[in-house]
N, C-alpha and C positions, 0 to 999 in steps of 0.2 A: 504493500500500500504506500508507505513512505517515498518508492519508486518515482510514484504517478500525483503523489499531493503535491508538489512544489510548482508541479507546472499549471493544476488543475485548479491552484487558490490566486496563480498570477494570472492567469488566464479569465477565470471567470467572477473573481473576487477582486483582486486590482486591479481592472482595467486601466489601460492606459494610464498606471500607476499614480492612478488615485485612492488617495486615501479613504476609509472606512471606519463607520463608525460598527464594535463588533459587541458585542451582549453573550458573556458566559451564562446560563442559566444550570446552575446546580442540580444535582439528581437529588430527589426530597428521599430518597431513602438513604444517603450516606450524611454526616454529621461532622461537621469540623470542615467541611472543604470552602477554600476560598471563591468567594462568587465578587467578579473582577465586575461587574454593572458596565456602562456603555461607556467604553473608550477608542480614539480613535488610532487606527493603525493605518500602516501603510505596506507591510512588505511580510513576505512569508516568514522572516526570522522571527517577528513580532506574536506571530501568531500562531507558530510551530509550539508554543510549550501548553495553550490551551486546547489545540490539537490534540497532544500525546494525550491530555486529562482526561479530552474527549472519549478518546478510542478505550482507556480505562474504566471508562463507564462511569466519569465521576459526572459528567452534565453535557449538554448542548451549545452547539455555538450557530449565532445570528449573526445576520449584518443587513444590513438598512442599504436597500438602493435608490431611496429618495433624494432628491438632489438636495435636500436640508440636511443631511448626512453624510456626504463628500468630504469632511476635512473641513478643518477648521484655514488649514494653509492651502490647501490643494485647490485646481479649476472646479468651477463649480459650473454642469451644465448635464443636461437630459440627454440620458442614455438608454436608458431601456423602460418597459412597464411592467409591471409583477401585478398576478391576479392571484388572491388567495379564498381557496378552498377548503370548508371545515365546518365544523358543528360544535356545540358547546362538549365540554368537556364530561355532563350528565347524560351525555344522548349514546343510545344504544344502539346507533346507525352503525350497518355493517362498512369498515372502509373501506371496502372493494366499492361501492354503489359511489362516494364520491369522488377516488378515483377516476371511475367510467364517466361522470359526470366532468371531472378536470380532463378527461381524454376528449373527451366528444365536444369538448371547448378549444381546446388547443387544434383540433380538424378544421370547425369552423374557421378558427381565426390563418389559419395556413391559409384556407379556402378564401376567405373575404381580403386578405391583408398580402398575400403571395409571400410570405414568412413561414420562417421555420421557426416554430417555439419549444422554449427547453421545457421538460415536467420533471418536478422534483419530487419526489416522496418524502414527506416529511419523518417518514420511521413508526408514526403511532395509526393516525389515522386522516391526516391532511397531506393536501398537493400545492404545491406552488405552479404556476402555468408563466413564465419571464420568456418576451418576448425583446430583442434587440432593436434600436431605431438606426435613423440612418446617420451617418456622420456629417449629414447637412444642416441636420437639427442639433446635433451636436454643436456645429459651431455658432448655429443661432444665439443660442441658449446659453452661450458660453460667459461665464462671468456674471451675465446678469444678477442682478439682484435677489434674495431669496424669495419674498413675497412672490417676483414676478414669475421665476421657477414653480413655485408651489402653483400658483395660478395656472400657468401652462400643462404642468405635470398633471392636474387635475380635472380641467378640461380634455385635453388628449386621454383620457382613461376613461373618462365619461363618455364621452361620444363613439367608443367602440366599444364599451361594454354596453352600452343603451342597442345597440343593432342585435350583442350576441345573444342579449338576455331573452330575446324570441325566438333566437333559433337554438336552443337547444334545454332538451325537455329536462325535469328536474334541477334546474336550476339556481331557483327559488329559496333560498333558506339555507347553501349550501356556499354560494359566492357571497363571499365577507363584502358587508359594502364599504370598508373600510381602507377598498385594495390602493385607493389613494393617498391615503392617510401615511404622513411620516415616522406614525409610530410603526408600520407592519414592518415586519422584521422577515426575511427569509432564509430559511435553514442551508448552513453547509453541505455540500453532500458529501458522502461517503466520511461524514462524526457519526457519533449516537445520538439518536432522543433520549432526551431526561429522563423520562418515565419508561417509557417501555424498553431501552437499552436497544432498540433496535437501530439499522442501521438506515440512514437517509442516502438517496442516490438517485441520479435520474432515471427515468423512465423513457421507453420510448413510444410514440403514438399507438402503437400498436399495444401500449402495455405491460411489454418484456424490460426486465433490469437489465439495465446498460452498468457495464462493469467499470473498475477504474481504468484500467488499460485502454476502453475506448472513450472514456470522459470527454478528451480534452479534442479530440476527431470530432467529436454531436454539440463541444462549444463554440467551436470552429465555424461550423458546416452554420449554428441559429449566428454566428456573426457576421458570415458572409450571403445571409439571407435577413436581412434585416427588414423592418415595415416601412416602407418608400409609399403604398398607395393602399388605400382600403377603400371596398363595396360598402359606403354607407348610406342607406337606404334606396335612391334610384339613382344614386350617382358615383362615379368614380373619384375621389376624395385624393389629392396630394398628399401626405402628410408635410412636407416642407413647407408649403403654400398656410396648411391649415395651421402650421405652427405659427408662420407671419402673423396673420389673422389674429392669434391669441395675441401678439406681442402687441398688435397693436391697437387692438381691443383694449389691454388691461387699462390705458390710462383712464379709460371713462371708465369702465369697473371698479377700482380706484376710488374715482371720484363718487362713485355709488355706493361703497361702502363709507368710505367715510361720512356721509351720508345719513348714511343709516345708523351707523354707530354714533353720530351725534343726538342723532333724534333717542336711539336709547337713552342717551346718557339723559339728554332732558326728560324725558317720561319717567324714569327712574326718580330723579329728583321731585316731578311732581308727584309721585304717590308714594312717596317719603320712602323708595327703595322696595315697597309690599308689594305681592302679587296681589292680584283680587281674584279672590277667591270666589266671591261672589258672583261676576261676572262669568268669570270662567264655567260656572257650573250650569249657569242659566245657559251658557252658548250650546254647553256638551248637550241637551236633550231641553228642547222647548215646552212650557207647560202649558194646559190645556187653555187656562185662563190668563187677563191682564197681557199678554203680550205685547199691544199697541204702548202700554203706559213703561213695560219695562225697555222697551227700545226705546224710547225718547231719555229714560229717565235715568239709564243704569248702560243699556246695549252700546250705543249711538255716540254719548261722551268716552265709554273707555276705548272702543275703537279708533275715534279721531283723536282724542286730546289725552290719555294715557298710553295706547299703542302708538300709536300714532301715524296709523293707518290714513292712505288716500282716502279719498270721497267716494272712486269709484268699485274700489274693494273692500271701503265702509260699505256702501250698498249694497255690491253681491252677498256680503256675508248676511246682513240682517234681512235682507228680500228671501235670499235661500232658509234661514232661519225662522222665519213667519211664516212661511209656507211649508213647511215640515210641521210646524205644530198645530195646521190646519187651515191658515189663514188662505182666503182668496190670492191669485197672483197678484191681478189689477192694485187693488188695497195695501197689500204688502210693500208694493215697488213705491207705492204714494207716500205710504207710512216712512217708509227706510229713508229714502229721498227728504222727507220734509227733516227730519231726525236730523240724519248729517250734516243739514243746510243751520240750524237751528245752535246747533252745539260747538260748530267751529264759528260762528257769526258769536257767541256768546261766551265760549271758551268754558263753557259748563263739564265740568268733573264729576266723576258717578261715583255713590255710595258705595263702601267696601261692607259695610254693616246690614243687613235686610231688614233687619231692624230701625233703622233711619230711615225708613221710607212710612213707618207708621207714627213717626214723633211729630207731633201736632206744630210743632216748631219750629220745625225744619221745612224751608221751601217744598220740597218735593212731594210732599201730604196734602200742601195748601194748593200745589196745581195739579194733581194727579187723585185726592182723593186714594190712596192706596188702602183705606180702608177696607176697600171691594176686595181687598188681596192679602187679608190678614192672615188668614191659613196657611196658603202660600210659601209666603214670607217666613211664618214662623219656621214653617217645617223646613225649609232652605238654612234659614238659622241652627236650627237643631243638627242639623247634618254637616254645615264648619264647625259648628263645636263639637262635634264628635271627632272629627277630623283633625280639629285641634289639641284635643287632647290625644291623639295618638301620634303628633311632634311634629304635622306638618303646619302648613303656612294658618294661620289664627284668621278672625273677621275682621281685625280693623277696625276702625273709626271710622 
């Protein structure tokens, strides 16, 4: 084995000798071993002594091909995508089924993308599916900023997993949606898993365990088939082109989050940092009564002026809302409409309390009459304070 690792971890772990961020994870059945947490390396000497541990059965080793995980000194720029396949760690799912489910993935994307993708077997009961891009995107990508990397890496993974996610059955519940995500970490092949001592190695399409001797032949063979075009939906897709596109997207994106994350931080500050709990409840299932009084009075303000939602996604939500708990369309649309028009014109804030809506002192009694809705109300009360006493979010004021 020793033979065939040196060239198998330059090869397919350093590229283009970049550095790695690598993650020991300990085997929970031995005691006293050192667990090294995410550091980052660069060269097989580095990583030869957790290696040896590996193969001793004392734990696992990861490494992150996220481009937020390149090295702290090293180019930072998009190189390949990893798709991870798996199930919780209580599920009784046999791993041969998501296997076939990571194989009948890895076909597709040959088929849609004109690539060749590596399948790793994780040793327990998960697959990794790493597919290579091309060295145009490479150089795009190169240097850039992290956010902007992150952005690209995440869009480029979405837009070919959105195509595969219909063609290929059992899918569902099996592909992590987190294959974008900079925490997912992908296993060595040919160490051990932690737990079951087994060994991790790729796989070929078909199946069959590809041995060390041919490793560094099937990382070759997926680097000089890299993804350059994909069948995404009725059109034939660049991917160099489509990565421009990101790059030059992201500034308005950008600007859209930020954005967005301004308007949290304000909405945060007006509802003194509390969820409403109140509101929340009344959105999840519509009551049979009062509805018109609680959209103006409760729906309509937390929407606009504590979420701080459009006007026109304030409506769909309270039109769709009033019509599920039985209202007319026509009515509904009139109701919502006049609601959103009323609350941002007035800058009016909604009761976190259900109980404020029946205090004689409080505006919202005096134009609403909520009286009609004492039941209601209480019984909504009764159910945050239940809720509250089991340590989630309380009623508020």
């Amino acid at each position: 084995m020793a033979t065939f690792i040196d060239d198998i971890v330059n090869r397919y772990v350093f590229t283009n000798w970049t550095a790695r961020s690598i993650l020991f994870v300990e085997s929970p059945y031995l005691k006293g071993v050192e667990k090294t947490g995410q550091v980052f390396m660069s060269s097989i000497d580095e990583l030869m002594p957790l290696i040896e541990k590996s193969w001793r059965g004392y734990g696992s080793i990861r490494f992150s091909i996220h481009p937020r995980f390149q090295g702290i000194n090293s180019v930072w720029y998009l190189e390949r995508l990893m798709w991870d396949f798996d199930v919780g760690a209580e599920s009784q799912v046999n791993p041969r089924l998501i296997i076939n489910v990571a194989l009948t993935f890895a076909r597709h994307l040959s088929s849609l993308c004109d690539t060749k993708p590596l399948i790793v077997f994780s040793g327990m009961k998960g697959a990794h599916v790493v597919a290579f891009l091309s060295p145009e995107v490479g150089d795009l990508t190169q240097d850039k900023p992290q956010d902007v990397l992150e952005y690209v890496h995440s869009s480029l993974y979405n837009e070919i997993t959105s195509t595969l996610r219909k063609l290929v059955p059992g899918i569902n519940g099996v592909l992590e949606d987190s294959g974008a995500n900079y925490k997912v970490l992908t296993k060595l092949p040919y160490t051990r898993h932690e737990k079951s001592l087994s060994e991790t190695h790729f796989v070929s399409q078909d199946g069959f365990y590809i041995p060390p001797i041919d490793a560094v032949k099937v990382i070759n063979e997926a680097m000089e088939k890299p993804i350059t075009e994909c069948s995404l939906g009725n059109a034939t897709v660049n991917i160099t082109d489509l990565v421009k596109e990101y790059l030059e997207s992201y500034k308005y994106v950008k600007k859209e989050i930020e954005e967005k994350t301004a308007k949290a931080v304000e909405v945060a500050v007006r509802s003194g940092g509390r969820k409403n709990r109140f509101a929340e409840m009344l959105l999840e299932k519509p009551p049979n009564d009062c509805k018109k009084r609680l959209i103006i009075a409760v729906l309509a303000p937390y929407l606009v002026n504590e979420k701080g939602l459009g006007d026109d996604e304030a409506i769909n939500i309270l039109h769709k809302w009033c019509v599920e708990g039985g209202g007319k369309d026509r009515e509904c649309m009139a109701v919502a409409r006049n609601a959103v028009k009323q609350v941002r014109k007035k800058q009016l804030l909604p009761p976190h309390n259900p109980l404020n809506l029946l205090d004689k002192n409080k505006g919202w009694n005096k134009a609403f009459n909520f009286n009609e809705c004492a039941d209601l109300l209480k019984g909504i009360a009764m159910m945050l304070g239940r809720a509250q006493e089991k340590g989630t979010e309380g009623v508020g004021g």
